[in-house]
N, C-alpha and C positions, 0 to 999 in steps of 0.2 A: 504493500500500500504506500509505505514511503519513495519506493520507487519511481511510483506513479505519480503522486504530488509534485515530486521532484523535477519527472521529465516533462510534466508540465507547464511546470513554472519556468523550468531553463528552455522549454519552446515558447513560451509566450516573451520570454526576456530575450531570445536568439530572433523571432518575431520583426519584433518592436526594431531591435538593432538593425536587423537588414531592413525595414519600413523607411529608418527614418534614412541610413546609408542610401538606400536608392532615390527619398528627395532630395538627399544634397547634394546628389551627382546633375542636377538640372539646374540654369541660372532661371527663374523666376523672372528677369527681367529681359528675358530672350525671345522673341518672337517666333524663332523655332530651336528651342535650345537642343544643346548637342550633350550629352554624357561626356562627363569627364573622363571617364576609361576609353571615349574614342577621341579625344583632342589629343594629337601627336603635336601640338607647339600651341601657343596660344599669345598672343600682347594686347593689350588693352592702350590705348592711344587716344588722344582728343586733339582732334584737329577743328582749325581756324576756318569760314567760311564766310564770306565776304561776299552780303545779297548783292551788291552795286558791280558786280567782278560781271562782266560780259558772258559766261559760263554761266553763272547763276541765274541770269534775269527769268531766266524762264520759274522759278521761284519767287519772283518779285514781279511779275505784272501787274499794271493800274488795277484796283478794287478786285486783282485776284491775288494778292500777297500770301504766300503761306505764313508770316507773322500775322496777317490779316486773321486768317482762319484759326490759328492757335491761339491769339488774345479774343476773338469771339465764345471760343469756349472754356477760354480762363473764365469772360465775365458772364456764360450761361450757368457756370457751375460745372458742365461735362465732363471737364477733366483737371486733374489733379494737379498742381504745384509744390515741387519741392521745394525744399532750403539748399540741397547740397545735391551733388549729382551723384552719392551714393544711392540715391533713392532711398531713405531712410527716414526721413524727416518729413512731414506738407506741413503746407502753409494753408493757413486760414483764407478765406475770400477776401475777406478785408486787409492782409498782409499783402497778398499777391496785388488788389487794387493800390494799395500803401507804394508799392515798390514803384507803381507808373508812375506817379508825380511828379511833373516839374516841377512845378511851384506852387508852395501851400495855398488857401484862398485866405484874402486880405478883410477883416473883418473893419470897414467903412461907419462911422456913426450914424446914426439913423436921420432926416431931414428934422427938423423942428422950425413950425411954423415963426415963431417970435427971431430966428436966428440972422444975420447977415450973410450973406454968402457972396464970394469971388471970383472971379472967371477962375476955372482949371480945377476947382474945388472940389472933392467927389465924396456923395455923400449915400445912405442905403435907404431907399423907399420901397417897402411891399415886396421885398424879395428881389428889388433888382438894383444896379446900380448905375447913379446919374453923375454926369460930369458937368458943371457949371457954362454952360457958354458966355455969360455975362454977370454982372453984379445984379444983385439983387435982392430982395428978402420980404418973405411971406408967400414967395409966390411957387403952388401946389408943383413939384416934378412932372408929373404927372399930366397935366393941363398942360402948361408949361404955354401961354398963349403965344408969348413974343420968341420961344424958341430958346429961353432961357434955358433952360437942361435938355443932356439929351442920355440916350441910355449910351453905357461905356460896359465894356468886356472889362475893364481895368481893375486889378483887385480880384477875379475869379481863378479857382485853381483851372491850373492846366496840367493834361496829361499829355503822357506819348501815346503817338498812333502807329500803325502799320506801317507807314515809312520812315517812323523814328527808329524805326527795331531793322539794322542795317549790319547789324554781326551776329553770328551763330556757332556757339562751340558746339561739338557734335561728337559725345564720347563714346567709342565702339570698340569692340573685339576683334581681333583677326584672329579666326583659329582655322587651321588645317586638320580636319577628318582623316584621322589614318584609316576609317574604314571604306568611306568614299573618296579619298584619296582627290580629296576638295580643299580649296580657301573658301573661307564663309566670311563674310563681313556682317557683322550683329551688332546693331546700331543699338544702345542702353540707353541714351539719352542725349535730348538736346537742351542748350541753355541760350538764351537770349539776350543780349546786349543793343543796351541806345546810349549814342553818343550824348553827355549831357554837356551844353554850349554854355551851361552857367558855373559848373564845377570843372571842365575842359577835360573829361577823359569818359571811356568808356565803363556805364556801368551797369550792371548785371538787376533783369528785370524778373524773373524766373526761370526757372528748370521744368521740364512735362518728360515724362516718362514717354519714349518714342513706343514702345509695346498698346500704348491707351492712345496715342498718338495716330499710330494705323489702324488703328479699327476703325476712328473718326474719317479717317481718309478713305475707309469703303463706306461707310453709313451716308456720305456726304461725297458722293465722285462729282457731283455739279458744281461745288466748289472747289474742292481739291484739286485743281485742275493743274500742271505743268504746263506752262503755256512753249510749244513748238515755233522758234524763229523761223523758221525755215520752211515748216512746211505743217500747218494750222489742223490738217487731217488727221494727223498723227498726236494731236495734245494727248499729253500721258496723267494718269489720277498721280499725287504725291506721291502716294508711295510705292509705284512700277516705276518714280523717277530716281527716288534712293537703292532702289534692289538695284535697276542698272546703272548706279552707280554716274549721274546724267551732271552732277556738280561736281566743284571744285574746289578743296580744300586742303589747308598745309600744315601738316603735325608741329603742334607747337609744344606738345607733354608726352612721356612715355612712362606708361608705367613703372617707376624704379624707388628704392627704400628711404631715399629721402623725400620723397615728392615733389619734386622741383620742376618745371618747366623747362624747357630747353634755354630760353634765353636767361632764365637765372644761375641757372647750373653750368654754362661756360661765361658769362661774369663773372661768376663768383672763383672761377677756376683761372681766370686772366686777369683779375683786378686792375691796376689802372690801364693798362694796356687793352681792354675791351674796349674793342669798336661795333656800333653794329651791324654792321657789313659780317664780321664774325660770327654776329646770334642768326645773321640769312644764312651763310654757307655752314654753321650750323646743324639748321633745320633741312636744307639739301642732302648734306651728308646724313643725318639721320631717317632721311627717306629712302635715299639710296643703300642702305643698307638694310630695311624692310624690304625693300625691292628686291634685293640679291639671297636673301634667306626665304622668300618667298621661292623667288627661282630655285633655288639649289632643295626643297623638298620635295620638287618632282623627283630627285637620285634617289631619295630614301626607298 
């Protein structure tokens, strides 16, 4: 009887172990993931992607922007936002909204009739805001007979739109199937960047999980569209644009134990003598060298 207890429990514990062994052989953030018992090489890399680059535009068409389509469904709710491109983290609606912001909205005094007002003057009537065309006082915004106020945008927050969002990191796998004796490129994530003109550098607006990302891209092919320079018959949905691979971007990070970027990790390796001409030829040589370990696992 103890025997029986026994081999029971050490099968439901041997069970369990090979259960949970066989989920963690699958990346969860892989759109068609590969067992790790069949990856004979594998790097993870995040490359640069630049919507204004003549290769992309097909990405960036008027009112069919794929930033378009992905901040549409940040502000439906549809799909998810992270903090960090491990996909570990989301962001609240209100975080991810938080992130668009140019500039805060400027909270104007309200009009009072008894008050004087001067040309240029901006003051807040009934939820909107008026700017002084002339002097004057007692007299309603609103009515405004002589043309004395007029409504002013001035003072309202502003957000970024679809052609503010003009860079795209895009972090993916290359693994080579020793069973199919394939390269796979498995796209994990993309992160979004607008250029901000009042802080003068590029800065990061959210992260979407590219897995929740293509499905949107089949629920929605009327929008999703790739737009075809060349030949308009042929427009591809997004995401038959990323499987063939139809854009253009330039590794800027490689997976490695300090996590450093390429351009800070030969700075920091050439101190004053870094130029950057060095962190370009750099990121060439570090492509060309994926390039060549690609090639050379057809021998294996």
């Amino acid at each position: 009887m103890k025997k029986i207890v026994f081999s029971l429990i050490a099968f439901s514990f041997f069970g369990v172990a090979l259960a949970q062994t066989e989920v963690d052989q699958y990346n969860g953030n892989s759109i068609d993931p590969i067992a790790l018992y069949e990856q004979h090489y594998r790097v993870r890399l995040w490359m640069q992607m630049d919507l204004t680059e003549k290769q992309n535009k097909g990405f960036y068409a008027v009112n069919g922007e794929l930033t378009k389509f992905i901040l549409d469904l940040i502000q439906s709710g549809e799909i998810d936002v992270y903090k960090n491109d491990s996909l570990t983290s989301k962001s609240t609606k209100e975080e991810a909204a938080a992130a668009l912001v140019r500039s805060e909205e400027v909270q104007y005094p309200e009009w009072a009739p008894g008050n004087s007002y001067y040309q240029g003057d901006i003051i807040a009537f009934k939820g909107k805001n008026y700017e002084a065309q002339s002097d004057n006082t007692g007299i309603n915004p609103e009515e405004s007979p002589g043309g004395e106020w007029a409504v002013t945008q001035q003072g309202k927050a502003l957000t970024f739109g679809p052609r503010d969002v003009v860079r795209l990191v895009i972090k993916e796998d290359r693994i080579f199937d020793k069973r199919r004796s394939r390269l796979y490129f498995d796209i994990q994530s993309i992160q979004m960047y607008v250029f901000d003109d009042l802080q003068n550098l590029f800065k990061p607006v959210g992260i979407v999980r590219y897995k929740d990302l293509e499905v949107k891209f089949r629920q929605y092919p009327a929008k999703a569209v790739w737009f075809n320079r060349q030949n308009t018959a042929q427009n591809k949905n997004f995401a038959d644009a990323f499987m063939l691979r139809l854009f253009h971007g330039y590794i800027i990070k490689t997976e490695n134990p300090d996590d450093l970027d390429i351009i800070t990790m030969i700075s920091s390796s050439m101190g004053d003598k870094f130029r950057r001409i060095d962190g370009v030829n750099e990121v060439y040589r570090q492509e060309n060298l994926l390039m060549e370990k690609e090639h050379n696992l057809w021998e294996y």
